[in-house]
MARDO-183725 format. One record per residue (C-alpha): residue number from 1; chain; x, y, z. Coordinates in nm, 3 decimals, padded with zeros to 5 digits, always signed. Layout:
<recs>
[rec NUM 'A' [X Y Z]]
...
</recs>
This chain:
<recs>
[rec 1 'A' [+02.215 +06.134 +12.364]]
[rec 2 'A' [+02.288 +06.195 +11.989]]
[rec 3 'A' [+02.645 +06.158 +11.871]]
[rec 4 'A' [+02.859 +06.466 +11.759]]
[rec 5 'A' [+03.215 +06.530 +11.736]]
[rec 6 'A' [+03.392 +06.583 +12.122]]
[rec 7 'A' [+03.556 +06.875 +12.223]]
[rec 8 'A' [+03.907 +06.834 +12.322]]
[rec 9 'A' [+04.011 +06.841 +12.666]]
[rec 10 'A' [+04.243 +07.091 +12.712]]
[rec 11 'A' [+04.189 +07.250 +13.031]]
[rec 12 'A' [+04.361 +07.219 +13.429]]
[rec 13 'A' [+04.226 +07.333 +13.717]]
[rec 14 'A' [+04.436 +07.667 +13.658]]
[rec 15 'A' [+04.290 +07.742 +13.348]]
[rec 16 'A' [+03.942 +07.655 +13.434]]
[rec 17 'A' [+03.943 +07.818 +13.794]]
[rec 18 'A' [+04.066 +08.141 +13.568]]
[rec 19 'A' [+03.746 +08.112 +13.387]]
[rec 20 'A' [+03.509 +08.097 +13.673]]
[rec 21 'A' [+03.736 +08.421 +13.836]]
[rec 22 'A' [+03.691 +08.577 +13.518]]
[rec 23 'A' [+03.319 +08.593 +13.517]]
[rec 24 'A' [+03.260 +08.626 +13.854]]
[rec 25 'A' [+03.509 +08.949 +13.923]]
[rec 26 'A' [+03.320 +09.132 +13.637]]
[rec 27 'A' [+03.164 +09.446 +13.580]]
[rec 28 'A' [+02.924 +09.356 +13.851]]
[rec 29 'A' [+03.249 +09.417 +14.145]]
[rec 30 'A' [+03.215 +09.771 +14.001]]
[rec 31 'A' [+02.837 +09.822 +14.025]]
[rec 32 'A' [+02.663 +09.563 +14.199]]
[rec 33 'A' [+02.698 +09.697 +14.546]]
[rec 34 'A' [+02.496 +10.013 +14.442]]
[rec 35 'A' [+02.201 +09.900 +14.412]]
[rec 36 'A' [+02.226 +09.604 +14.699]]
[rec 37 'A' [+02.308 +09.946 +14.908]]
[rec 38 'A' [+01.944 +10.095 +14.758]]
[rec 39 'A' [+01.772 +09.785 +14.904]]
[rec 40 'A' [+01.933 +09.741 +15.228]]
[rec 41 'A' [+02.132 +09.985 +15.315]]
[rec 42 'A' [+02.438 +09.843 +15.517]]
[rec 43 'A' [+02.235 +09.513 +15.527]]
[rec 44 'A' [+02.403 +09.453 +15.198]]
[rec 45 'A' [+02.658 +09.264 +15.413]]
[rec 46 'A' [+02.411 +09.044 +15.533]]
[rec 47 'A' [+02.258 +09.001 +15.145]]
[rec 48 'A' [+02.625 +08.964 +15.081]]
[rec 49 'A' [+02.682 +08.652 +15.296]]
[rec 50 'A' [+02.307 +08.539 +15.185]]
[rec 51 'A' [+02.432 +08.528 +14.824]]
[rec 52 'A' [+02.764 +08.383 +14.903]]
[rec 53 'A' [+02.627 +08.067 +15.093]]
[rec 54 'A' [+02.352 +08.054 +14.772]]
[rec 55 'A' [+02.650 +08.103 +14.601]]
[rec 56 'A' [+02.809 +07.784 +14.771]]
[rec 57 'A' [+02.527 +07.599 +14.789]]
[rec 58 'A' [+02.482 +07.607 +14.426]]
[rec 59 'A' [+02.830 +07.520 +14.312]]
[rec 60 'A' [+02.869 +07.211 +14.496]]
[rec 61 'A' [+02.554 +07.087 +14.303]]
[rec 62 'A' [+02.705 +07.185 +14.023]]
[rec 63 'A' [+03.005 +07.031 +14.111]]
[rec 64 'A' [+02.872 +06.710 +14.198]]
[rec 65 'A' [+02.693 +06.712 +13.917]]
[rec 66 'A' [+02.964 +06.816 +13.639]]
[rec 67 'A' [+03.235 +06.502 +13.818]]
[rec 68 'A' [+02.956 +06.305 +13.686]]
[rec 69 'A' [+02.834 +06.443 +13.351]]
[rec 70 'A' [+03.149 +06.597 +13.231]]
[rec 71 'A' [+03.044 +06.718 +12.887]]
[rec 72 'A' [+02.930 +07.094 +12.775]]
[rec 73 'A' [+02.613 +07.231 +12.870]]
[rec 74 'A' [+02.596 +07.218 +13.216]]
[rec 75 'A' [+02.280 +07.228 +13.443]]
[rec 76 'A' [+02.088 +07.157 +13.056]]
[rec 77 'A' [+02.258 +06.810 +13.023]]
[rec 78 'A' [+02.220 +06.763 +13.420]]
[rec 79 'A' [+01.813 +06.816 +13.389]]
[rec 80 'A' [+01.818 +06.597 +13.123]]
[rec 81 'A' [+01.969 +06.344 +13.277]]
[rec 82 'A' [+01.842 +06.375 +13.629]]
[rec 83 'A' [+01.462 +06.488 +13.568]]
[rec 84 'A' [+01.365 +06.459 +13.199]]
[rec 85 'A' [+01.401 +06.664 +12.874]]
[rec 86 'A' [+01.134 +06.940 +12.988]]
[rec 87 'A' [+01.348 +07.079 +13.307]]
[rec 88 'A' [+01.659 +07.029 +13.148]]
[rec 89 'A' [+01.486 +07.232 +12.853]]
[rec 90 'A' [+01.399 +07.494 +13.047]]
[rec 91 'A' [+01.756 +07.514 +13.277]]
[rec 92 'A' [+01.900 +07.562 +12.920]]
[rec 93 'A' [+01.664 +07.822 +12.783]]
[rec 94 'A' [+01.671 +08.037 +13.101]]
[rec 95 'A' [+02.046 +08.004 +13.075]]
[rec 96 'A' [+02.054 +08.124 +12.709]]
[rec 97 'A' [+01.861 +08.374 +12.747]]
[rec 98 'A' [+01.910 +08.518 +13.049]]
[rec 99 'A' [+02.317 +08.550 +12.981]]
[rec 100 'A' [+02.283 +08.674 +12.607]]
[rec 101 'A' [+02.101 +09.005 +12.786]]
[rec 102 'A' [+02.387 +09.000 +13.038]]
[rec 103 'A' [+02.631 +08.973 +12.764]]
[rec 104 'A' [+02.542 +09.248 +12.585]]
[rec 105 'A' [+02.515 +09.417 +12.926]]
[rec 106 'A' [+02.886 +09.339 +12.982]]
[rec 107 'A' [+02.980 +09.470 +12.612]]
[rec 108 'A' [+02.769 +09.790 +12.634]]
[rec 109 'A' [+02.955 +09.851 +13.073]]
[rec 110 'A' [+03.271 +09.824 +12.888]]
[rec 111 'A' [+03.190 +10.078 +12.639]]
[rec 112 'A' [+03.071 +10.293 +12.882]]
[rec 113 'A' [+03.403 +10.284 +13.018]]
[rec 114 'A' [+03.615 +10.293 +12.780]]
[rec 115 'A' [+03.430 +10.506 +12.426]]
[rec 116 'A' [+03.403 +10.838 +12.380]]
[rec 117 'A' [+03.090 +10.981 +12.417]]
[rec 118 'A' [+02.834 +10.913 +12.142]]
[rec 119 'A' [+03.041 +10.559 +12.009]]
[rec 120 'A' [+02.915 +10.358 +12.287]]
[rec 121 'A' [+02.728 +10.111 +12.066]]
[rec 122 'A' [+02.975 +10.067 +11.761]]
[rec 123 'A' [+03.233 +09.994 +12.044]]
[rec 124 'A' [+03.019 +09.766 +12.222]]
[rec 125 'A' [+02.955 +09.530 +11.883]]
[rec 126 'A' [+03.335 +09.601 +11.805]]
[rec 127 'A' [+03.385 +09.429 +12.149]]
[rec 128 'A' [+03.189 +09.163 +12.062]]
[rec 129 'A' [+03.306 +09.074 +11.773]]
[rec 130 'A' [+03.667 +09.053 +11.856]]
[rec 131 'A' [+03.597 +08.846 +12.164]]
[rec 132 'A' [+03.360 +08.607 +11.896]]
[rec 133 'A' [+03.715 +08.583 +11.734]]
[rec 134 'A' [+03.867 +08.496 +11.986]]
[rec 135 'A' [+03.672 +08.214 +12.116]]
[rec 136 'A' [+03.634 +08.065 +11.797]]
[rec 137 'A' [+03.989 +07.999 +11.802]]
[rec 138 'A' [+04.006 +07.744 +12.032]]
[rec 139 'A' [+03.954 +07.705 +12.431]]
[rec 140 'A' [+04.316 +07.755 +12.516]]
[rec 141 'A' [+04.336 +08.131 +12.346]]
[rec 142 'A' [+04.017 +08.164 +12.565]]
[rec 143 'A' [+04.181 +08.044 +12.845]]
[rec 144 'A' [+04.498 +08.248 +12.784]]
[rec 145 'A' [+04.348 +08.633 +12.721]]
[rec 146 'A' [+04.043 +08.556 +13.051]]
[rec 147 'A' [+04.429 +08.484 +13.251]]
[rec 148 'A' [+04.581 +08.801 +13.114]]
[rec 149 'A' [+04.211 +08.978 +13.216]]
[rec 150 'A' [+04.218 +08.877 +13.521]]
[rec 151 'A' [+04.538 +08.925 +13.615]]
[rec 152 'A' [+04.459 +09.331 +13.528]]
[rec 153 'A' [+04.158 +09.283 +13.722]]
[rec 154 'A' [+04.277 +09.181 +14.060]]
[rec 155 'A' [+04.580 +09.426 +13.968]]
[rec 156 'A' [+04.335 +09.709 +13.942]]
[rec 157 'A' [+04.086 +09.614 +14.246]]
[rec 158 'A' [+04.441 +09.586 +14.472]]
[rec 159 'A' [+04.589 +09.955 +14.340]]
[rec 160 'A' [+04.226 +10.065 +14.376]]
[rec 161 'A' [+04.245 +09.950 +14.735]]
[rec 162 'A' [+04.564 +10.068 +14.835]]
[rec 163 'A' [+04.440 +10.403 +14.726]]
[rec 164 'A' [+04.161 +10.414 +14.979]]
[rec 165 'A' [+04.337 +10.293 +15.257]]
[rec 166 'A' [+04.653 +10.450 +15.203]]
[rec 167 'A' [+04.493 +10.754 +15.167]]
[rec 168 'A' [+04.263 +10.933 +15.419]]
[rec 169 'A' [+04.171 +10.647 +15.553]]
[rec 170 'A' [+03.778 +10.483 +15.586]]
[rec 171 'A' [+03.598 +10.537 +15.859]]
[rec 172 'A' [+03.448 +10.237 +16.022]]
[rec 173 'A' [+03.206 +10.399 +16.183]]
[rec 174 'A' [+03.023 +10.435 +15.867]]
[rec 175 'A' [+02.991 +10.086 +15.849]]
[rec 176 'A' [+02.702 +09.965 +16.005]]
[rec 177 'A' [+02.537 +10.305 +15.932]]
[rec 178 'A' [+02.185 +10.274 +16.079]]
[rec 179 'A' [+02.189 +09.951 +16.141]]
[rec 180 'A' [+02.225 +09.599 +15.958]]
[rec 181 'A' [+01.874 +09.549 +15.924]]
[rec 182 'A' [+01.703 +09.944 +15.870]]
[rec 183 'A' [+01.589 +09.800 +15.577]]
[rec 184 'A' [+01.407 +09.515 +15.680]]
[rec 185 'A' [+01.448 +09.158 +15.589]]
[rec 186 'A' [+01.272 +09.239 +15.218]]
[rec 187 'A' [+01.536 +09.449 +15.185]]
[rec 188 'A' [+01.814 +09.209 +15.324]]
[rec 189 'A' [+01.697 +08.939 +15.066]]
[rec 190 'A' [+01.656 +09.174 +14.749]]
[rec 191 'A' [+02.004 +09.282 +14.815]]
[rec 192 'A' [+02.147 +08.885 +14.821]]
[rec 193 'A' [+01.961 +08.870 +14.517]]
[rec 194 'A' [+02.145 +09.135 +14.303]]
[rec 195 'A' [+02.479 +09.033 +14.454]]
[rec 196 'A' [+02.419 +08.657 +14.374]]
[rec 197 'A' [+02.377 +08.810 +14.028]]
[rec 198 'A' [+02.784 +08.903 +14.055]]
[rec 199 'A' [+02.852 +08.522 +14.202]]
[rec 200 'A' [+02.675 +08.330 +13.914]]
[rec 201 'A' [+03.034 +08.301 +13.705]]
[rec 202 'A' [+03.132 +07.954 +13.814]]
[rec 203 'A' [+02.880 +07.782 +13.622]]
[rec 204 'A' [+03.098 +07.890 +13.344]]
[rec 205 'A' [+03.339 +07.571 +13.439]]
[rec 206 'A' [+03.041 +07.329 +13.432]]
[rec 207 'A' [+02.960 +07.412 +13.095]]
[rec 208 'A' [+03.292 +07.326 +12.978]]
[rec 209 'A' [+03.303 +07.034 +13.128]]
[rec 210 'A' [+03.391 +06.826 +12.763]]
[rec 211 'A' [+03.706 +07.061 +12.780]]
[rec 212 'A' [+03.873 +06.993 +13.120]]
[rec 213 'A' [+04.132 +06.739 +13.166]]
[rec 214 'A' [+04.025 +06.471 +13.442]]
[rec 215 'A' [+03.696 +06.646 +13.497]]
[rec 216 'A' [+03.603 +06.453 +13.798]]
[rec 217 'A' [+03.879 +06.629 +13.991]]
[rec 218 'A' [+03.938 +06.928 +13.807]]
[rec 219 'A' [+03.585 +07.087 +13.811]]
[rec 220 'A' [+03.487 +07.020 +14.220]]
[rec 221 'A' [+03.858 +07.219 +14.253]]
[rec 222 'A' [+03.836 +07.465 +14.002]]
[rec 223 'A' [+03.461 +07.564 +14.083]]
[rec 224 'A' [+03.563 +07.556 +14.492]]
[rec 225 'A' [+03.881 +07.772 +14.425]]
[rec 226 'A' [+03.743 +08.036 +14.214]]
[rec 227 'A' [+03.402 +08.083 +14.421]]
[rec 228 'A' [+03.641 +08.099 +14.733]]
[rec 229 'A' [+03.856 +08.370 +14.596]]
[rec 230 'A' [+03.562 +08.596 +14.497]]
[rec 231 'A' [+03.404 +08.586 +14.855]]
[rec 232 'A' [+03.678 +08.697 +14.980]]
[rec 233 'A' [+03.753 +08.979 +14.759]]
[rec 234 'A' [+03.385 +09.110 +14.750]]
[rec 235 'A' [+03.373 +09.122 +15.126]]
[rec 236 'A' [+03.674 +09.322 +15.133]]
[rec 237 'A' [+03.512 +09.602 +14.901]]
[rec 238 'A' [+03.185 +09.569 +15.084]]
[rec 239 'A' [+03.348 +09.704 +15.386]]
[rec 240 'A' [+03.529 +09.904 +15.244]]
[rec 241 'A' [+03.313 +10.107 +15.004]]
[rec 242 'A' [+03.083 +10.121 +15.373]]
[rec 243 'A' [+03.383 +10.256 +15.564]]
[rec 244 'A' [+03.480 +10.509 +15.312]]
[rec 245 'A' [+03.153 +10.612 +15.162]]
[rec 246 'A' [+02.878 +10.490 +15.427]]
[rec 247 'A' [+02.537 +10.320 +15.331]]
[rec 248 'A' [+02.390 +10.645 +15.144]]
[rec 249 'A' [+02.724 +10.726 +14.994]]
[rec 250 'A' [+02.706 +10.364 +14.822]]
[rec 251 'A' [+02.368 +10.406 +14.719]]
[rec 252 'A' [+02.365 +10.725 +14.557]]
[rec 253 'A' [+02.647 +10.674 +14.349]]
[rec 254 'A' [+02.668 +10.417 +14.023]]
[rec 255 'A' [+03.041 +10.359 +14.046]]
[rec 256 'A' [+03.132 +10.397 +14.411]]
[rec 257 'A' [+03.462 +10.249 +14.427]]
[rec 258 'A' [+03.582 +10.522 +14.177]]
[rec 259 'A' [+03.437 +10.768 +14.443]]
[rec 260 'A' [+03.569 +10.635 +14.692]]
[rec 261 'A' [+03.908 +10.651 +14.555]]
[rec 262 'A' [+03.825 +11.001 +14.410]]
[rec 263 'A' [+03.730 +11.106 +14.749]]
[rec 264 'A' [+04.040 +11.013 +14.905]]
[rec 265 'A' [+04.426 +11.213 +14.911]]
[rec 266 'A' [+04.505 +10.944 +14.663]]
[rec 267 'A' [+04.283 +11.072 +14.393]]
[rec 268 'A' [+04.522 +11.007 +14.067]]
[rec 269 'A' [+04.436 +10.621 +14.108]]
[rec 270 'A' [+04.053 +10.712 +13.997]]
[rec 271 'A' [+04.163 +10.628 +13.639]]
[rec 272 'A' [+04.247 +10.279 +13.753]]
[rec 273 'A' [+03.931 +10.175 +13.863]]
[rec 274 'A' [+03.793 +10.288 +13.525]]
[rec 275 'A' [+04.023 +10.063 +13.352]]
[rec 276 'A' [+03.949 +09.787 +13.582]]
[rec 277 'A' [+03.600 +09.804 +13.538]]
[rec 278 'A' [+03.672 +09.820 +13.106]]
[rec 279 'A' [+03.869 +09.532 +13.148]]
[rec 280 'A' [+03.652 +09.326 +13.405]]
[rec 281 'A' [+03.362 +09.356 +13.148]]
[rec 282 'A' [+03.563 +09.241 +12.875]]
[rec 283 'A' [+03.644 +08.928 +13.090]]
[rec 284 'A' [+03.286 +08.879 +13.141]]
[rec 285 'A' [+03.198 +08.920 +12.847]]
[rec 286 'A' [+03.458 +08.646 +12.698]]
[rec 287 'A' [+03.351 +08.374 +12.939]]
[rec 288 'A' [+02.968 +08.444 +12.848]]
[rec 289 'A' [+03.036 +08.369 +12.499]]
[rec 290 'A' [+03.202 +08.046 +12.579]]
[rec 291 'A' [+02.962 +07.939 +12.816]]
[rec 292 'A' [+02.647 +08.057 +12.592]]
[rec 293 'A' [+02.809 +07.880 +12.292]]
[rec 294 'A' [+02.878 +07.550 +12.522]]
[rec 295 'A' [+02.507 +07.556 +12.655]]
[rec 296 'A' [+02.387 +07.570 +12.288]]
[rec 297 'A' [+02.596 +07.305 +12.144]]
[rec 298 'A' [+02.472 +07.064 +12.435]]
[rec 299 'A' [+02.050 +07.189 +12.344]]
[rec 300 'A' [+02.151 +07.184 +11.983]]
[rec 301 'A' [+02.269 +06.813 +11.977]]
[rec 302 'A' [+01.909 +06.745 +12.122]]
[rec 303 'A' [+01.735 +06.925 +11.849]]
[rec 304 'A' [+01.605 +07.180 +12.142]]
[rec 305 'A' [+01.790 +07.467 +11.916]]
[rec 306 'A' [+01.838 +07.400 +11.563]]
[rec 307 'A' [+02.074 +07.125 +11.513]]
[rec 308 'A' [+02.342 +07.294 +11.281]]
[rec 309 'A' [+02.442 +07.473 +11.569]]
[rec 310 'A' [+02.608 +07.143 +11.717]]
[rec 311 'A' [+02.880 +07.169 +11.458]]
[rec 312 'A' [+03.231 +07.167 +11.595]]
[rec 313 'A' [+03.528 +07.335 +11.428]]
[rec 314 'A' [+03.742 +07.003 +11.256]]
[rec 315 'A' [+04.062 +07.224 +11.340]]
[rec 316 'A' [+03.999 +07.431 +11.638]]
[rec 317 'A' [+03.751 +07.222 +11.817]]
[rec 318 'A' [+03.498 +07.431 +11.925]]
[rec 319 'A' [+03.146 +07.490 +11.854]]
[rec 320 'A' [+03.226 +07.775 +11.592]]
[rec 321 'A' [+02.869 +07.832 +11.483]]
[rec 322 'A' [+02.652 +07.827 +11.796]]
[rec 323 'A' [+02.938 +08.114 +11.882]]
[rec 324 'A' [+02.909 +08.269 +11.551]]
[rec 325 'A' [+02.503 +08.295 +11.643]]
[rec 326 'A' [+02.537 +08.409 +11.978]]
[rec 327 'A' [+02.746 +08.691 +11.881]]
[rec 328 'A' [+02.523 +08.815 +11.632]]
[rec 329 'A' [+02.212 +08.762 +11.853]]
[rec 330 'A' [+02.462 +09.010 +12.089]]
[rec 331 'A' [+02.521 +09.264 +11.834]]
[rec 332 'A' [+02.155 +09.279 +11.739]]
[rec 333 'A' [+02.007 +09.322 +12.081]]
[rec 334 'A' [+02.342 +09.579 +12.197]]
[rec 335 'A' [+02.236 +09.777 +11.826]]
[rec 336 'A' [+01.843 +09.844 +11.948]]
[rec 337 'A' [+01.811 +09.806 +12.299]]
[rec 338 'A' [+01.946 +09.991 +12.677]]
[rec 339 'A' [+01.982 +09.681 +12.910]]
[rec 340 'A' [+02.067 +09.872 +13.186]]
[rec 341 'A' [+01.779 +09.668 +13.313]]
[rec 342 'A' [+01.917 +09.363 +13.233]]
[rec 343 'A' [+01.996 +09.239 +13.560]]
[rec 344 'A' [+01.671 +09.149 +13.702]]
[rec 345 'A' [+01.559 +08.985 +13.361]]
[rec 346 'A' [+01.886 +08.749 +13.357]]
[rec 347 'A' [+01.838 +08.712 +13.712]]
[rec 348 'A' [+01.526 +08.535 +13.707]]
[rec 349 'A' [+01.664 +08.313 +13.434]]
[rec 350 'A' [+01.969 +08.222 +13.602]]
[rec 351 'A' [+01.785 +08.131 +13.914]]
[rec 352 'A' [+01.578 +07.917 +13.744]]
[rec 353 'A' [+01.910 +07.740 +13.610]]
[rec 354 'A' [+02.010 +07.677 +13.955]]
[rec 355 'A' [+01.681 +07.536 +14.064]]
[rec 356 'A' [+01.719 +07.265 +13.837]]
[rec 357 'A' [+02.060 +07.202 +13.920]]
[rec 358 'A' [+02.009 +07.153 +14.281]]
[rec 359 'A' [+01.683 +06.925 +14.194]]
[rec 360 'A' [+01.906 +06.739 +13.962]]
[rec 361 'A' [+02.192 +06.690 +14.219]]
[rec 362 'A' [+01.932 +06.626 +14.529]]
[rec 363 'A' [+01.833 +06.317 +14.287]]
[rec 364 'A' [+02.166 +06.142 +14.243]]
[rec 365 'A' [+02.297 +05.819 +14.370]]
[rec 366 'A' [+02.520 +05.758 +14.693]]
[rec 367 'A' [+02.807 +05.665 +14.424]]
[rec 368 'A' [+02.801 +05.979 +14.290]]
[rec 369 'A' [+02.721 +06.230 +14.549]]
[rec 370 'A' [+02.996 +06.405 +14.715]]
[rec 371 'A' [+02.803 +06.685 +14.944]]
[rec 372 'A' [+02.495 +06.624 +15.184]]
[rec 373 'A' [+02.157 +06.677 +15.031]]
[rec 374 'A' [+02.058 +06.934 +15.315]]
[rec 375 'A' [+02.269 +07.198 +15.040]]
[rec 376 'A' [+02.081 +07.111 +14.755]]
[rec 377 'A' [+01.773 +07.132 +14.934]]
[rec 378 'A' [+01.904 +07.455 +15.083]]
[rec 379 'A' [+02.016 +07.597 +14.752]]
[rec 380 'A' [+01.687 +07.499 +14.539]]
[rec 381 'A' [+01.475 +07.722 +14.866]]
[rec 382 'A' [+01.720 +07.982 +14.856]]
[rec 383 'A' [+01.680 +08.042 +14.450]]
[rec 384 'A' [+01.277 +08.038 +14.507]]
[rec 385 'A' [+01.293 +08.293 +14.736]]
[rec 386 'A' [+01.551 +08.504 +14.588]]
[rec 387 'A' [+01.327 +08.521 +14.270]]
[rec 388 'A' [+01.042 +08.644 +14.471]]
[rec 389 'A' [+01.290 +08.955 +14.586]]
[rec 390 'A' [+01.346 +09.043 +14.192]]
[rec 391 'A' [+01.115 +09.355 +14.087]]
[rec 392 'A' [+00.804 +09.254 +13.970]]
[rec 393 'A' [+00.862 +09.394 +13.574]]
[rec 394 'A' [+01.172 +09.197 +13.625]]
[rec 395 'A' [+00.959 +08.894 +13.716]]
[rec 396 'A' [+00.661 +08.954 +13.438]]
[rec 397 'A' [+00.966 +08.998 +13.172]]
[rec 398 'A' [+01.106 +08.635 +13.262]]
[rec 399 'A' [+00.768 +08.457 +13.338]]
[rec 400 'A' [+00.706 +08.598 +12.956]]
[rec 401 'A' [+01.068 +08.476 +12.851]]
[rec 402 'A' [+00.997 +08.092 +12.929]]
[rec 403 'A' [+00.664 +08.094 +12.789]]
[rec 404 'A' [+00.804 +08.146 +12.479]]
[rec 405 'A' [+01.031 +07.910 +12.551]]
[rec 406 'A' [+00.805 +07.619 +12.657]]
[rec 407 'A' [+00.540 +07.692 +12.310]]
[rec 408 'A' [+00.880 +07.684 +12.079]]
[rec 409 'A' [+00.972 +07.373 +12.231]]
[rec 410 'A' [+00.607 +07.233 +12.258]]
[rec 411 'A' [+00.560 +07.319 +11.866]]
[rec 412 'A' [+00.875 +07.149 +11.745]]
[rec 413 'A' [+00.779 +06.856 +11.898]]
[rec 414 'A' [+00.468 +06.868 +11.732]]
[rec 415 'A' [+00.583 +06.904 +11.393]]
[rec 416 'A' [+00.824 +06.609 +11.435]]
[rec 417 'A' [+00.574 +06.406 +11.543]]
</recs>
């Protein structure tokens, strides 16, 4: 691997399990269940444990493989390393790609939020930009505004809570609605899908694996902890958006856990979940530039972006220009585009990710492994089928995404050689 200046290691299993919280409880706590509720109705508890043991199944190869590769880029360096440049290429490209869309997804949910009507965009990029700022300051300001974020976060999701409990009170007969499976199983798996999309945050401590102190401990913990945490807090709203709103009630509204408070004798907390949802995006939206400008440092040190972009800052150590880039690349796409759509698109990227990483990890030594194969193998089936749920413009969008990919890479190789 070509030599570049380190990162410093500045990060405990606090800090980084912050991180992963912070962009898993994102925007997508606020609107992810709506459209798992579309597809399957109250089967989105069943997509919801799908996506959770995906979830699991995934993180432990990442874990395993991070303990044993602890520098930035994450699943890119594990392909690498594991299979050859060509799936690591791709791991990296999908990963790039898919979460600069769901960036500028998170900026342009906060400014939903949060702007008056009509500044949406400037907002959004004025998001951006600040949080660009931020990060380029150094991992530990990172690490101290995601704590502050999420702190508000779980703060909000708790009041939020309280308000629908302590107020009318959910029914639980609305629960199961017509049934678990009235969807079908299509349904069932298309739902795990989208809500896997809301899990995907705790690759975020992989890629800063050059930044964690004792990275063979800290990441297994700090990727276990944070994923744990989340499970539990998403199955919690599940059942209660279902209790309070029922199946249909779910699906036909884009924020339901602002109806459901708004429904309740405890309506004054609606404002709450508005904030929450500004400031869950914003946490998002901080971790994604980290992790984006981590993934490009590693692919940029391998000449598979361009290799300025592997600078690191002399004084705050971090890779100031591949963070610089992304944020522009951000602005840019938040300035002409609506990626309200976004999800599927990313989806199929980050999926991809995944696959590699549980190929990679299926492939390592005895000395190195810590989990049984049987949840790599598990995890790289589970992210096959799970792609063949996403919409099919969702799945022509990212089939077109990495053949761009593959012909940029397959042309700078030529002209080097």
């Amino acid at each position: 691997m070509n030599q570049s200046p380190a990162l410093a290691r500045r990060l405990g299993t606090f800090d980084a399990s912050l991180i992963g919280l912070g962009s898993m409880i994102g925007a997508g706590v606020f609107a992810a269940f709506t459209p798992a509720a579309q597809a399957a109705g109250s089967g989105l508890l069943v997509g919801l444990v799908i996506a959770a043991f995906v979830a699991f199944c995934n993180a432990t190869s990442s874990a395993q493989l991070a303990a044993a590769y602890p520098t930035s880029g994450g699943t890119y360096v594990y392909g690498r390393e594991r299979l050859g440049p060509w799936p690591g290429f791709l791991a990296g490209w999908g990963f790039v790609i898919g979460k600069t869309a769901s960036a500028a997804a998170m900026a342009m949910t906060f400014a939903a939020y949060a702007a008056p009507q009509g500044w949406e965009r400037p907002v959004a990029i004025a998001a951006v930009v600040l949080l660009t700022a931020v990060n380029y300051h150094g991992v530990t300001r990172t690490a101290g505004l995601t704590r502050i974020l999420v702190i508000a976060v779980l703060a909000a999701l708790v009041v939020s809570l309280a308000a629908v409990w302590g107020g009318s009170g959910p029914d639980f007969g609305n629960v199961l609605g017509e049934g678990l499976l009235a969807g079908g199983w299509y349904g069932v798996l298309q739902s795990g899908g989208l809500l896997f999309f809301a899990f995907a945050g705790y690759a975020r401590i992989a890629t800063m694996g050059e930044e964690v102190r004792d990275p063979r401990r800290t990441i297994p913990r700090a990727i276990t902890i944070a994923l744990g945490i989340t499970v539990v807090l998403y199955a919690v709203i599940a059942v209660t958006l279902l209790a309070a709103l029922g199946p249909g009630g779910v699906a036909g509204n884009p924020t339901p856990l602002a109806a459901a408070v708004g429904n309740g004798s405890l309506g004054w907390a609606a404002p709450v979940v508005r904030v929450g949802a500004a400031v869950a995006s914003l946490g998002a939206l901080l971790a994604l530039v980290a992790g984006l400008g981590r993934t490009s440092l590693a692919m940029a040190r391998e000449h598979d972006l361009p290799h300025a972009l592997a600078a690191v800052h002399p004084k705050y150590k971090v890779p100031h220009r591949a963070e610089v880039s992304i944020g522009v690349v951000i602005c840019l796409i938040i300035a002409v585009a609506d990626l309200r759509g976004a999800i599927g698109f990313s989806s199929f990227g980050v999926l991809l990710y995944y696959l590699v990483a549980n190929i990679a990890a299926f492939t390592q030594p005895a000395e190195d492994r810590r989990y049984p194969k049987a949840l790599q193998l598990a995890g790289a089936v589970a992210c096959v089928v799970l792609v063949a749920t996403l919409p099919p413009l969702s799945v022509g969008l990212g089939v077109a995404m990495f053949a761009v990919g593959i012909a940029y890479r397959w042309v700078r190789l030529r002209t080097r050689s």
